[in-house]
C-alpha positions as CSV (number, residue, x, y, z in Angstrom):
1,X,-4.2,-13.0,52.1
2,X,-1.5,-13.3,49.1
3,X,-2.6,-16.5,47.8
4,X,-6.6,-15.1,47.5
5,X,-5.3,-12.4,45.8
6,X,-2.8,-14.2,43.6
7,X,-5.2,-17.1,42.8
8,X,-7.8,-15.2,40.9
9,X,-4.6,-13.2,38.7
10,X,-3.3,-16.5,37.6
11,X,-7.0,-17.9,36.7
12,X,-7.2,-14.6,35.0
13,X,-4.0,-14.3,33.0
14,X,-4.5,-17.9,32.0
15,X,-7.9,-17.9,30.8
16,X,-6.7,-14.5,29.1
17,X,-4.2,-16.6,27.5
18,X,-6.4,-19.3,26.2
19,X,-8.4,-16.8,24.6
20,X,-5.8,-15.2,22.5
21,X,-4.5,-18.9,21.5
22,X,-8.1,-19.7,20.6
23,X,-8.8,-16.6,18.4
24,X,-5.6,-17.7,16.8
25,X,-6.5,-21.2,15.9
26,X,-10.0,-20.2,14.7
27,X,-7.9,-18.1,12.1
28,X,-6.0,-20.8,10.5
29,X,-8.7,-24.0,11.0
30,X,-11.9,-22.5,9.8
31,X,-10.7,-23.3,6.5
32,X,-8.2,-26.1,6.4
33,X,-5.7,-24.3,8.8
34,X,-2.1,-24.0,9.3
35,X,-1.9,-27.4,11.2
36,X,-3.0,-29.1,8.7
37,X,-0.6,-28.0,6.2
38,X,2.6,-28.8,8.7
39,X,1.2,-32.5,8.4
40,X,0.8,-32.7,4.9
41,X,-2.8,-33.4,5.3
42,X,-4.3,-30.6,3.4
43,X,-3.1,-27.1,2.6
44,X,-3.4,-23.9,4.3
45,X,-6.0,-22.6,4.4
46,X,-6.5,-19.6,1.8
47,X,-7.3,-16.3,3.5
48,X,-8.7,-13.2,1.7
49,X,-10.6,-12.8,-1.4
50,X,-13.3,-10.7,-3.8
51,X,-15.1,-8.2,-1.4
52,X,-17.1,-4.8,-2.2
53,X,-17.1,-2.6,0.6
54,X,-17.5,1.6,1.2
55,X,-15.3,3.5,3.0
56,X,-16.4,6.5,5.4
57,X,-16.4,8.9,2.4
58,X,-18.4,7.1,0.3
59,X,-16.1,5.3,-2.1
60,X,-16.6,1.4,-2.9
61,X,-13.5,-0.2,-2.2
62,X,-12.8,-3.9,-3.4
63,X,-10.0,-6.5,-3.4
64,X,-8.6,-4.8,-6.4
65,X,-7.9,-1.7,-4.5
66,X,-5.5,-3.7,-2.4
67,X,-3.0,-4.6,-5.3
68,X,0.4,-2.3,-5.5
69,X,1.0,-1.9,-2.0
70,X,0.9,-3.9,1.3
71,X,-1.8,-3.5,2.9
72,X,-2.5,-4.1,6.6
73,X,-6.1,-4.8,7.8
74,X,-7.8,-4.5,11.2
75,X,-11.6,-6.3,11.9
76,X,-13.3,-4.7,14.8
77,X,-16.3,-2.1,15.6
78,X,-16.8,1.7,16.5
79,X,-18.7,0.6,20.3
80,X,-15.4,-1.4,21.0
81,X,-13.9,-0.4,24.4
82,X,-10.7,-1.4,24.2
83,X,-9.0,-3.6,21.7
84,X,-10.3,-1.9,18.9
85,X,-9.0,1.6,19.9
86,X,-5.7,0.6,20.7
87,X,-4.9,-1.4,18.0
88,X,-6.2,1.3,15.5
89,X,-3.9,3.7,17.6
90,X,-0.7,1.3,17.2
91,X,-1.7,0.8,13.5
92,X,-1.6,4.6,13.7
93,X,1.8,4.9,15.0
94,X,2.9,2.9,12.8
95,X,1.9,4.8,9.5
96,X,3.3,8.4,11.7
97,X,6.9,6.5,11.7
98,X,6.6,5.0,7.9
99,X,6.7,9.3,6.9
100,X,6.1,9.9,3.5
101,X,6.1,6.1,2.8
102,X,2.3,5.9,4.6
103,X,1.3,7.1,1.3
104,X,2.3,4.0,-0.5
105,X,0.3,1.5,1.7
106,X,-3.0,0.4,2.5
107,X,-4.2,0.2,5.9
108,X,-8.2,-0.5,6.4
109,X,-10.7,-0.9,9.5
110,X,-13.2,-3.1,8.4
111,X,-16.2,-3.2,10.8
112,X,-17.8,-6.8,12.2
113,X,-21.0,-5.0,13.0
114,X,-22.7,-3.2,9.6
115,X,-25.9,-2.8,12.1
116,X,-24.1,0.1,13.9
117,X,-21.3,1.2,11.9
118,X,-22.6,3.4,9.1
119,X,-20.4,5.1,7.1
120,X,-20.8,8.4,8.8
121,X,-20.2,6.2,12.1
122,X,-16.8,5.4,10.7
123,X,-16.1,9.0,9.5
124,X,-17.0,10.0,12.4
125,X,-14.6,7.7,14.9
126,X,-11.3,7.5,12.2
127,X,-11.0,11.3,12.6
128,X,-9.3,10.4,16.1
129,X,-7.1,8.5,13.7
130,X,-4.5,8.8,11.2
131,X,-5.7,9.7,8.2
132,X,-4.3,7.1,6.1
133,X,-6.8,4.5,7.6
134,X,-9.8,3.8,5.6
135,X,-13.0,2.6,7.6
136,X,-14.8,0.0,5.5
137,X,-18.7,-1.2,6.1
138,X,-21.7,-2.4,4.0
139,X,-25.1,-4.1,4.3
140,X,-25.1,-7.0,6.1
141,X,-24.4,-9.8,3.7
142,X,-21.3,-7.8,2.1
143,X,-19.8,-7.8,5.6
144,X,-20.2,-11.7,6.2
145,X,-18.7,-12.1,2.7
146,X,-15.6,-10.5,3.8
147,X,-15.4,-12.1,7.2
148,X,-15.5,-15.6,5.4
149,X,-12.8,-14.7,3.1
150,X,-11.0,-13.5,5.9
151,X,-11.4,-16.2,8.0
152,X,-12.9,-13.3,10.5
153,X,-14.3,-15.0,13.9
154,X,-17.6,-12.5,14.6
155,X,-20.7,-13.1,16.8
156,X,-22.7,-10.7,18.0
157,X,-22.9,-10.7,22.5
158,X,-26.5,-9.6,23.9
159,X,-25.6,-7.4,26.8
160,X,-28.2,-7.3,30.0
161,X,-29.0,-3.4,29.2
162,X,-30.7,-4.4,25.5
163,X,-27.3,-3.5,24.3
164,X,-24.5,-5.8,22.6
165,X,-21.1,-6.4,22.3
166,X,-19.0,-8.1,19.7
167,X,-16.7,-10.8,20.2
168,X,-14.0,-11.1,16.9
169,X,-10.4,-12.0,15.9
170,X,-8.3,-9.1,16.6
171,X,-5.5,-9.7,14.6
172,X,-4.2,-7.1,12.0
173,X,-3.2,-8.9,8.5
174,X,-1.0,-8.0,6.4
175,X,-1.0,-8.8,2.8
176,X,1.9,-8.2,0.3
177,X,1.7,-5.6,-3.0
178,X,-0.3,-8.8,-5.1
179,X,-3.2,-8.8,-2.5
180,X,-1.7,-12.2,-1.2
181,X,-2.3,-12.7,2.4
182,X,1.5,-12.9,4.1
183,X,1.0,-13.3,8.3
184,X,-0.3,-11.1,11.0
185,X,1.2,-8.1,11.2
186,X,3.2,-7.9,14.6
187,X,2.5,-4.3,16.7
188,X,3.8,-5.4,20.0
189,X,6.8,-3.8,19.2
190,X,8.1,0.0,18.4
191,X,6.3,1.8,16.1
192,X,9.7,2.0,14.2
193,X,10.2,-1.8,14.5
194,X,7.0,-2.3,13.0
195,X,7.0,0.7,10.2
196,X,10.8,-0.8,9.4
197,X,9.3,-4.1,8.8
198,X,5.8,-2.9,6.3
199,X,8.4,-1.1,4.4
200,X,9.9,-4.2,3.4
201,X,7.3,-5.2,1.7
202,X,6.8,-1.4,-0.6
């Protein structure tokens, strides 16, 4: 009886595993990669770039806006179950510790699915949020311009109801007080850790 239910944990946690490890190396090889760079074959890849976006109260927001503070940015979507909503609530709990310092950084939700989330979708679902975090959406081609400078894995899931889901990277980025893209940002950690860590780069 243990082994049936063991088995199918193990298969789990490992294919679990091999998805996280996958998302990752879709990150860095889409456009020359990290890999490539240890081995002197090519550089790494570049990640980020010019982007014109609107947040959920109406203000365009660009690449420009992210110069003169870190800035830490989160891809995802409003209909998200579960990764989106608790990343956006770590990222949350991570501006509450930073105190008066979450006013000197940037921290952005930028949706993979423009179809659904309008900007009054994003006003709507960031007001469970901190207030610090801007939700950023557009038209269609604005949002694939974004997820190609981020190096953003998107594709839309058809559901059995009609419905769809989204599969993406789920990373949170963070970028330095030039707009340069520095690592993913680590949450799996205390809030403190983490807040300790952004204001490094202030």
């Amino acid at each position: 009886m243990t082994n049936r239910v063991t088995r199918p944990l193990v298969v789990f946690g490992a294919f679990l595993g091999s998805l996280v490890v996958g998302l990752t190396v879709v990150l860095w090889l889409l456009g020359g990669g990290l890999l490539g760079g240890l081995v002197g074959k090519s550089k790494p890849a570049s990640i980020g770039g010019p982007f014109q976006l609107t947040d959920q109260t109406g203000q365009t927001v660009t690449e420009k806006d992210l110069v003169g503070r870190p800035t830490i940015i989160f891809f995802g979507y409003t209909h998200c179950p579960d990764v989106c909503p608790t990343s956006l609530f770590e990222m949350s709990e991570v501006l509450r510790a930073m105190g008066k310092d979450a006013d000197r950084v940037n921290a952005y939700f930028v949706s993979v699915d423009p179809e659904r989330d309008t900007q009054a979708v994003m006003k709507e679902y960031l007001s469970s949020f901190d207030p610090h975090l801007k939700g950023l959406t557009g038209d269609t081609a604005a949002v694939a311009k974004i997820l190609s400078e981020y190096r953003v894995y998107a594709k839309k899931t058809p559901l059995k109801d009609g419905e769809y889901t989204m599969d993406h990277t789920a990373l949170i980025y963070l970028l330095d007080r030039d707009g340069h893209f520095v690592s993913p940002f680590n949450l799996k950690r205390t809030p403190e850790a983490s807040a300790a860590d952004l204001k490094g780069y202030l």
